[in-house]
C-alpha positions as CSV (number, residue, x, y, z in Angstrom):
1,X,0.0,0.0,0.0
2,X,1.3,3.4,-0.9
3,X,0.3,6.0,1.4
4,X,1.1,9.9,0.5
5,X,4.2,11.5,1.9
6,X,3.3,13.5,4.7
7,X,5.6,16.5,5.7
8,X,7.3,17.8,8.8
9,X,5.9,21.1,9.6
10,X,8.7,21.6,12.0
11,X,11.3,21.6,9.3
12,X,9.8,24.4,8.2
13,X,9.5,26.3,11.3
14,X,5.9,25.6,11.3
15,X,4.1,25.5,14.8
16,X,0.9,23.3,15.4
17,X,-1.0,26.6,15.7
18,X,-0.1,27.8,12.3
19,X,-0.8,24.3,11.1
20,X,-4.2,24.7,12.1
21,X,-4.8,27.9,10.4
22,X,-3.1,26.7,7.2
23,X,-6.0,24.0,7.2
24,X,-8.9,26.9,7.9
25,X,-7.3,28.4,5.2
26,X,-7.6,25.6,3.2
27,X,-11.1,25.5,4.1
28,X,-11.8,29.1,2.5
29,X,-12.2,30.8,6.1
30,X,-11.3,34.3,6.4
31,X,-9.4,36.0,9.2
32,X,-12.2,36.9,11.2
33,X,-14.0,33.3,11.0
34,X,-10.2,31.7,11.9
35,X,-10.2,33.9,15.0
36,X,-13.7,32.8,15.4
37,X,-13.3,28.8,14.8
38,X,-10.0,28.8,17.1
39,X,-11.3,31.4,19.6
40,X,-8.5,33.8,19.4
41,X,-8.2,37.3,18.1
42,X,-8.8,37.8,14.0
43,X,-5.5,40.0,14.2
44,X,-4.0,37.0,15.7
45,X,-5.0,35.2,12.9
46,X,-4.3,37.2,10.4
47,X,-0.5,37.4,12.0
48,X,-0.2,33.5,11.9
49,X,-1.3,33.8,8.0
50,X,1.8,36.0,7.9
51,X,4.0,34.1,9.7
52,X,3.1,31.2,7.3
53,X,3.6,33.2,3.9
54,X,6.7,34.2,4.8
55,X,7.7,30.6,6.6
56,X,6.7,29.3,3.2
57,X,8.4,31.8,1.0
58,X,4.9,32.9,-1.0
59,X,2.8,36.2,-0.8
60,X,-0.8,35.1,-1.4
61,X,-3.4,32.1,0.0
62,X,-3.2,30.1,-3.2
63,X,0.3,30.1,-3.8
64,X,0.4,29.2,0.3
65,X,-1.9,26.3,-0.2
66,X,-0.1,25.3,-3.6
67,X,2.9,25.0,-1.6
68,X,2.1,23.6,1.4
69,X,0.0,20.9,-0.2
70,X,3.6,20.0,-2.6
71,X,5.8,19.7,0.7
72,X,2.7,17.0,2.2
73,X,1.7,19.9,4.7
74,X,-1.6,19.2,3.4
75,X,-3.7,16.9,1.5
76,X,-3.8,16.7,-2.0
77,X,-7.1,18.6,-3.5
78,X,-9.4,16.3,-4.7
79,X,-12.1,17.1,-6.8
80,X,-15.7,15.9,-5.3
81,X,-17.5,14.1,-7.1
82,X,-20.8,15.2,-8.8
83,X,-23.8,13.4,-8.5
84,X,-27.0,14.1,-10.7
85,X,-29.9,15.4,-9.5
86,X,-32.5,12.8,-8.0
87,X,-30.4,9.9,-8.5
């Protein structure tokens, strides 16, 4: 069985907090609702999103995302699948 490579935050300087809002973010979630979902401050939030664009060497969410999901930070995105209606 082949199971995907899964990276090492830490050798990237990546804490578990960061980890979980480089998942949020993968979810779509802004700031605010980060700071929300992980009950602390949105500007806390938002600085954690800065601390992992520039841990990860990128400026933007996708490119973040791209990234993180190449070095096994995350999972691979996989299309879901699309059912007809009433079927």
């Amino acid at each position: 069985m082949n199971l995907p490579k899964i990276g090492d935050p830490s050798e990237y300087g990546i804490t578990p907090r960061e980890m979980a809002v480089l998942a949020l973010l993968g979810e779509g979630l802004t700031a605010h609702a980060i700071g929300s979902r992980l009950r602390i401050a949105e500007r806390t939030a938002i600085k954690h999103k800065e601390n992992l664009y520039r841990k990860l060497g990128v400026h933007d969410r996708v490119t973040a995302l791209n990234k993180a999901r190449a070095l096994g930070l995350l999972p691979a995105e996989q299309a879901e699948a699309v059912r007809p209606a009433g079927r």
